[in-house]
C-alpha positions as CSV (number, residue, x, y, z in Angstrom):
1,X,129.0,53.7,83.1
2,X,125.7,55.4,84.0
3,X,126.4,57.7,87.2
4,X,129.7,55.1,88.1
5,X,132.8,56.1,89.4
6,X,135.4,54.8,87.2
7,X,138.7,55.2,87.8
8,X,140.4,57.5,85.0
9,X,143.2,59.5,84.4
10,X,142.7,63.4,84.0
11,X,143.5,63.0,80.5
12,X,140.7,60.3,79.5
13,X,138.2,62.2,81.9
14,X,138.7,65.0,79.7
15,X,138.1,63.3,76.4
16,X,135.3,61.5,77.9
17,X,133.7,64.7,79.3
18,X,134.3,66.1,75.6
19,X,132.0,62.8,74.0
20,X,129.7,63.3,76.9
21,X,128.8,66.8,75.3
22,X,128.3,66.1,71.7
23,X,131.7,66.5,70.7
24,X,131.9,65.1,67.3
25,X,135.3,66.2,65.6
26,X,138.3,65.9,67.3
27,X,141.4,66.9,65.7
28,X,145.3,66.7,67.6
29,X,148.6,66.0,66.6
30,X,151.0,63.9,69.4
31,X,152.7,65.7,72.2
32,X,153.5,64.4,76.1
33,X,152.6,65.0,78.3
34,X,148.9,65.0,76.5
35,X,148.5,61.9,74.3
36,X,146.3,60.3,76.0
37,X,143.7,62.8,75.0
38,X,143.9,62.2,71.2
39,X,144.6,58.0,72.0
40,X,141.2,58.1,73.8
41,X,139.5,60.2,71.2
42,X,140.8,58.0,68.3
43,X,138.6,54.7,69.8
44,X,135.8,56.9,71.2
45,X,134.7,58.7,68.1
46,X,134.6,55.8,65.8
47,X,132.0,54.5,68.6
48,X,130.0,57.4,68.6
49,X,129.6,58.4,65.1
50,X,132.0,60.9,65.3
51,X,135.3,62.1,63.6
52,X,138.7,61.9,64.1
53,X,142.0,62.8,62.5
54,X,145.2,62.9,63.3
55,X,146.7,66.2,61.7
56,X,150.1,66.4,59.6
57,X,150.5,69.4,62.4
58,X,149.2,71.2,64.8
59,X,149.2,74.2,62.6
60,X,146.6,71.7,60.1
61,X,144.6,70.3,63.8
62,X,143.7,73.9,64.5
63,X,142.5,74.7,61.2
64,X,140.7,71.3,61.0
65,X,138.6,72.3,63.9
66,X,138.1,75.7,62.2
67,X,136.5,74.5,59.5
68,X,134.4,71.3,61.8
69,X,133.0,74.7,64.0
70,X,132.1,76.6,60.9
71,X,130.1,73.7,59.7
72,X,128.1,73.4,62.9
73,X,130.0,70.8,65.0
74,X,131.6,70.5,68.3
75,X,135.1,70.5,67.6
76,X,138.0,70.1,69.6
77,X,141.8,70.0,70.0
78,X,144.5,69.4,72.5
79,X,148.2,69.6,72.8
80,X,150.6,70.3,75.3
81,X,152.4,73.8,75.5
82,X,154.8,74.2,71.9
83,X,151.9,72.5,70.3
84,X,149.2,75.3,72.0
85,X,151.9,78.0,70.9
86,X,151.7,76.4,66.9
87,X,147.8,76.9,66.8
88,X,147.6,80.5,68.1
89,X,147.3,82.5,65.0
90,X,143.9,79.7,64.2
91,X,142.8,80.8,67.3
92,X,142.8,84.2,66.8
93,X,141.2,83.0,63.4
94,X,138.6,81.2,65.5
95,X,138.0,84.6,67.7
96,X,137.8,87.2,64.5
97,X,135.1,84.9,62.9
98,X,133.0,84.3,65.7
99,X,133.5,80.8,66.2
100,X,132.8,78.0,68.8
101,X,135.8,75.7,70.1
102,X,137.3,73.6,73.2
103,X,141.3,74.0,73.4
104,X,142.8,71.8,75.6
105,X,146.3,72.6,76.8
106,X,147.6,70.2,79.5
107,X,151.1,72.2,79.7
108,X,154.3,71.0,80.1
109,X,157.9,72.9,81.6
110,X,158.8,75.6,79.0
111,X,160.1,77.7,77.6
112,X,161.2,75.9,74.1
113,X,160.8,72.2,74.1
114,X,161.1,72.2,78.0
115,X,160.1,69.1,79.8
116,X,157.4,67.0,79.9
117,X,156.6,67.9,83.7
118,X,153.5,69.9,84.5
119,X,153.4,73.1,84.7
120,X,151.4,76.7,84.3
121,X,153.4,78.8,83.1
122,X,151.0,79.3,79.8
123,X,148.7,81.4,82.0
124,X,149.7,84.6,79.9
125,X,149.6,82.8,76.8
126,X,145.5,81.7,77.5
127,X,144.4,84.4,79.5
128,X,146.1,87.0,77.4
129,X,144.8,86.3,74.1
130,X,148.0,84.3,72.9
131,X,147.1,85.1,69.2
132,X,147.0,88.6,67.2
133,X,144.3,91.2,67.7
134,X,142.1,92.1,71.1
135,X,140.2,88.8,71.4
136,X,140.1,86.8,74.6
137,X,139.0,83.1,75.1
138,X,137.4,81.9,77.9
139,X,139.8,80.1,80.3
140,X,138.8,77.3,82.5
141,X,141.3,75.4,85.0
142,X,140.3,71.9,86.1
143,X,142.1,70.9,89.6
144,X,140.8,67.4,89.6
145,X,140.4,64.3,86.9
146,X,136.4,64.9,87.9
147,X,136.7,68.7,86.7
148,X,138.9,67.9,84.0
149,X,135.6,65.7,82.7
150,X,132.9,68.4,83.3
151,X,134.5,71.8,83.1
152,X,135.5,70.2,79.2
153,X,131.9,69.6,79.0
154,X,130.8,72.7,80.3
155,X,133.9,74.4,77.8
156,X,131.6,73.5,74.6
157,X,128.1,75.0,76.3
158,X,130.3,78.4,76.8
159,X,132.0,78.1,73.3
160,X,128.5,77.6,71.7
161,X,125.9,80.0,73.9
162,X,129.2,83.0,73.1
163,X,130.5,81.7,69.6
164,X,134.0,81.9,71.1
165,X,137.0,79.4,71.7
166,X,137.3,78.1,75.1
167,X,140.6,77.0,76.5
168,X,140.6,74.2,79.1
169,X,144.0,75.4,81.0
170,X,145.0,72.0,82.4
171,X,148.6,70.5,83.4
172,X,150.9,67.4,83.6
173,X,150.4,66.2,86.8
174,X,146.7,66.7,86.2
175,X,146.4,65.0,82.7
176,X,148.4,62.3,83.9
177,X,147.3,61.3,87.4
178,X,144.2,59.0,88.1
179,X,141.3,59.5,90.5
180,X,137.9,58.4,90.5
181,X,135.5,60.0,88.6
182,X,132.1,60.1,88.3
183,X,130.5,59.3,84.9
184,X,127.0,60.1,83.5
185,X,126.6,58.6,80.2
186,X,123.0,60.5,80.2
187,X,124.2,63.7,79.9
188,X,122.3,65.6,77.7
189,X,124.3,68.3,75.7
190,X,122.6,72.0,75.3
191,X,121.7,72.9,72.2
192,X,121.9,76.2,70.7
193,X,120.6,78.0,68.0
194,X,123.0,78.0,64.6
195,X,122.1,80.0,62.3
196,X,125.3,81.3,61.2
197,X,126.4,78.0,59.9
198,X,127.3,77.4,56.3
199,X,125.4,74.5,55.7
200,X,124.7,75.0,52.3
201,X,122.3,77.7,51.2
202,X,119.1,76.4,49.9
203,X,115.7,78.0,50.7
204,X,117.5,80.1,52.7
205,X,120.0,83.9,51.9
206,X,123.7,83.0,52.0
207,X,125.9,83.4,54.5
208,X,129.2,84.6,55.4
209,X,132.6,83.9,57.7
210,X,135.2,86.0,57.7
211,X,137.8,87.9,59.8
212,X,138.9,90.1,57.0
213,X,137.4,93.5,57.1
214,X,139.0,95.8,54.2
215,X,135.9,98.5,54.6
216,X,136.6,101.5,56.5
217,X,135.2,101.0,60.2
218,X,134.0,97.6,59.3
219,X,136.4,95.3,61.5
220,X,136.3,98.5,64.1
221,X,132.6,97.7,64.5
222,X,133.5,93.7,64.6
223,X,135.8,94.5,67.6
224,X,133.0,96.2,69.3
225,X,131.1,93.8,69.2
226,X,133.3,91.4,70.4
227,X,134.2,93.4,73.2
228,X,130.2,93.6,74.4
229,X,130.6,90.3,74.2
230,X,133.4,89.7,76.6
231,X,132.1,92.5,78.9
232,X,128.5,90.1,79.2
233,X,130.8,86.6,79.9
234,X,133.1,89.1,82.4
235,X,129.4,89.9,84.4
236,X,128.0,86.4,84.2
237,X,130.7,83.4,84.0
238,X,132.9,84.3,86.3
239,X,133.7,81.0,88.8
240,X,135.6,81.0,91.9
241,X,135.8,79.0,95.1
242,X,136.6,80.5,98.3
243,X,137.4,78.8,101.3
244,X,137.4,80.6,105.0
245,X,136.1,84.1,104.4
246,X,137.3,85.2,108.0
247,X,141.1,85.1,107.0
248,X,143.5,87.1,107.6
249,X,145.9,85.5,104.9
250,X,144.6,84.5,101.8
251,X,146.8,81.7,99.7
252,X,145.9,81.7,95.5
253,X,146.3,79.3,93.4
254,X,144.7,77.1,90.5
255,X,144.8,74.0,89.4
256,X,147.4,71.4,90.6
257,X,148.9,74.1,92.7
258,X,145.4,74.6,94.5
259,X,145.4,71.4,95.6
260,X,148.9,71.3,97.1
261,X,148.0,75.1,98.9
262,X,144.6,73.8,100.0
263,X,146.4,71.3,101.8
264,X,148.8,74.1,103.5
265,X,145.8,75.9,104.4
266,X,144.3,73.3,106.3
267,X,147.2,72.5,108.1
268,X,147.7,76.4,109.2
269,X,143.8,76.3,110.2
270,X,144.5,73.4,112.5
271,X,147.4,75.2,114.2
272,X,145.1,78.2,114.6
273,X,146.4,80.1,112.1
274,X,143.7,82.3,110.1
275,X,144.5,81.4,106.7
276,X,142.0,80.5,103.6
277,X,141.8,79.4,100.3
278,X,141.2,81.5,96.5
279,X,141.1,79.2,94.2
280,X,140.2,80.6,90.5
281,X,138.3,78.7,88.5
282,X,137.9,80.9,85.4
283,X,141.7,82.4,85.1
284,X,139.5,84.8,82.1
285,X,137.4,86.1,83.2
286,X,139.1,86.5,86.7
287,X,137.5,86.3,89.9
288,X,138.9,90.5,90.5
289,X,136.3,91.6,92.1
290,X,135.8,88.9,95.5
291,X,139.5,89.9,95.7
292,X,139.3,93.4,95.7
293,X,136.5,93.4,97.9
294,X,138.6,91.3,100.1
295,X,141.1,92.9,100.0
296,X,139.5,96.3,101.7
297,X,139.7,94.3,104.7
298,X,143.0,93.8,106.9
299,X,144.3,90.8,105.3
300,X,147.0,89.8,102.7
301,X,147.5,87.5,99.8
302,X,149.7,84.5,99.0
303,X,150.0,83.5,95.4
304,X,151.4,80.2,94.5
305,X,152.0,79.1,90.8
306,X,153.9,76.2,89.2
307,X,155.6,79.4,87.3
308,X,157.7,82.8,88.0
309,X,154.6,84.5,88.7
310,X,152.2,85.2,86.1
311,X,148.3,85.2,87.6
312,X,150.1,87.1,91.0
313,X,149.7,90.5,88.2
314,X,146.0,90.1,88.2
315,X,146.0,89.3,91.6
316,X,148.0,92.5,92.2
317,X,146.1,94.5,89.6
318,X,142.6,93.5,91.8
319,X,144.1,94.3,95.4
320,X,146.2,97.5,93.9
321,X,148.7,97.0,97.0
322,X,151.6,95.4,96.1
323,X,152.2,95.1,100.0
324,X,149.2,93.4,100.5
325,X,150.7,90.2,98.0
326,X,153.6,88.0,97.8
327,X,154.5,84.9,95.6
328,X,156.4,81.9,95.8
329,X,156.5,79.8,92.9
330,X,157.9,76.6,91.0
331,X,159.5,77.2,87.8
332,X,160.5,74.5,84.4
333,X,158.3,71.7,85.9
334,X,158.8,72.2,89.7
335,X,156.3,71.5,92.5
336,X,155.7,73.8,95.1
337,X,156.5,72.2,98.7
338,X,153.6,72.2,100.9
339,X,155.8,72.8,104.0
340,X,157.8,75.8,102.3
341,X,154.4,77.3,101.6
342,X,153.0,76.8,105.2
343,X,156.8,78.0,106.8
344,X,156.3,81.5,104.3
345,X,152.9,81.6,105.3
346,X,153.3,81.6,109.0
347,X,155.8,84.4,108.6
348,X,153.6,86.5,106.8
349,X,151.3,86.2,109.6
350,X,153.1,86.8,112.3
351,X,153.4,90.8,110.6
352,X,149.8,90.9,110.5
């Protein structure tokens, strides 16, 4: 499959892009609209040397990959949204003890059980922290089976180089639809420097994990440092694409629903309408500051989410003019209409 397109769906790309970079644990329990992911794993592992289990739970998947990371492998899990929602307190277990992981949540219509139709209504849940305590994890959102591939590979570089979990924010529509994508079997992982692993102590002093911190000012100075941590990935990893810089309107969206607004916008450019694109790559850490710098300029914002509006309050927060941003979304599995978008968009225009 050396540097082949191969035509895969969003799910296999994104176990594929995991074995590509050194993945070697793999841990899930089943859940549509994400199976494939664990399916995939289960053949690819055994071919590579690597391991992989189907848990009893997602409760036991999480703390499977807990105790894969804190023995020095790439460890991963997916799930769809009430499986994501189980393995929260492991993440925040996986955040407190400094910890490297890929989380893959392709989510599904909520809340409860829901629906098995895409959807991103778990941005607050990822971007948010989800679990207990002030941790974040890095948040990446694929909008293509090719990103859903190398933004998983990229996940494990950022969990490794910042000993932090790494959420791969991905959705229905994109797990389960198929595109080409290209594959380079010859990718070469990064590797980093381990020496916090508990690998057995010989010839060396012992080591310790832990995210219990009974002394007085001794988990204070653990969430300091975590904290400097997030304030170096908030200065160097934040991703964004930006499409027509002279706009006057400014549609944002991620993932599935950047694809359908990418298509609105280029249907409003060829009517000679001054509209662009913002599409967030990392939803944490987010793209504020092209936005607020945009948004000194006389031009609005459009968010559009497969949700009832969760990103538009960081998207607010950056411009700090509620006037200045509106929202339409899709709720329980909905799809935003392209036409709808381009009809609200024209009218928000026209009181430039």
């Amino acid at each position: 499959m050396q540097n082949k397109k191969i035509l895969m769906t969003g799910n296999d790309a994104c176990a594929e892009g995991a074995i590509l970079a050194g993945c070697r644990f793999y841990a899930g329990y089943p859940i549509t609209p994400q199976n494939e992911i664990p399916a995939y794993m289960s053949k690819r592992m055994d071919e590579v040397g690597g391991v992989f289990i189907q848990a009893e739970s997602e409760l036991a998947a999480i703390n499977m990959v807990f105790g894969a990371s804190v023995a020095g492998a790439r460890a991963m899990t997916s799930s769809s949204s009430p499986g994501i929602s189980l393995k929260q307190e492991g993440i925040s277990y996986l955040a407190g003890c400094e910890l490297p992981a890929v989380i893959v949540n392709v989510v599904r219509g909520g809340p409860g059980l829901g629906n098995i139709a895409g959807a991103q209504s778990d941005y607050f849940q990822a971007t948010k922290g989800g679990g207990h305590g002030d941790y974040h994890s890095i948040v990446l959102a694929p909008a293509s089976a090719q990103e859903m591939m190398d933004f998983t590979a990229l996940s494990f570089d950022l969990a490794d180089e910042y000993r932090t979990p790494v959420i791969v924010l991905s959705d229905g529509i994109l797990g389960q639809m198929m595109e080409p994508v290209l594959v380079n079997d010859h990718m070469r992982a990064r590797h980093f420097k381990k020496d916090w692993v508990l690998d057995g102590c010989r010839n060396r002093p012992p080591r310790l994990i832990r995210s219990l911190y009974m002394a007085e000012g001794a988990l204070e100075k653990l969430n300091d440092r975590l904290q400097s941590r997030y304030d170096t990935i908030k200065e160097k990893e934040v991703r964004f694409e930006i499409d027509y810089k002279d706009s006057e309107l400014f549609l944002v969206a991620y993932g599935s629903a950047a694809r359908i607004a990418k298509g609105a916008v280029e249907s409003l450019r060829r009517a000679g309408h001054k509209a662009g694109l913002i599409r967030p790559v990392t939803l944490w850490p987010f793209p504020c500051q092209i936005i607020e710098k945009l948004a000194r300029g006389p031009c609005k914002f459009f968010v559009i989410e497969m949700s009832a509006g969760q990103m538009v309050e960081d998207v607010r927060l950056a411009v700090n003019n509620d006037e200045q941003v509106s929202f339409y979304g899709r709720t329980g599995g909905g799809i935003p209409d392209d036409n709808e978008i381009i009809n609200i968009a024209k009218g928000l225009l026209k009181h430039e």
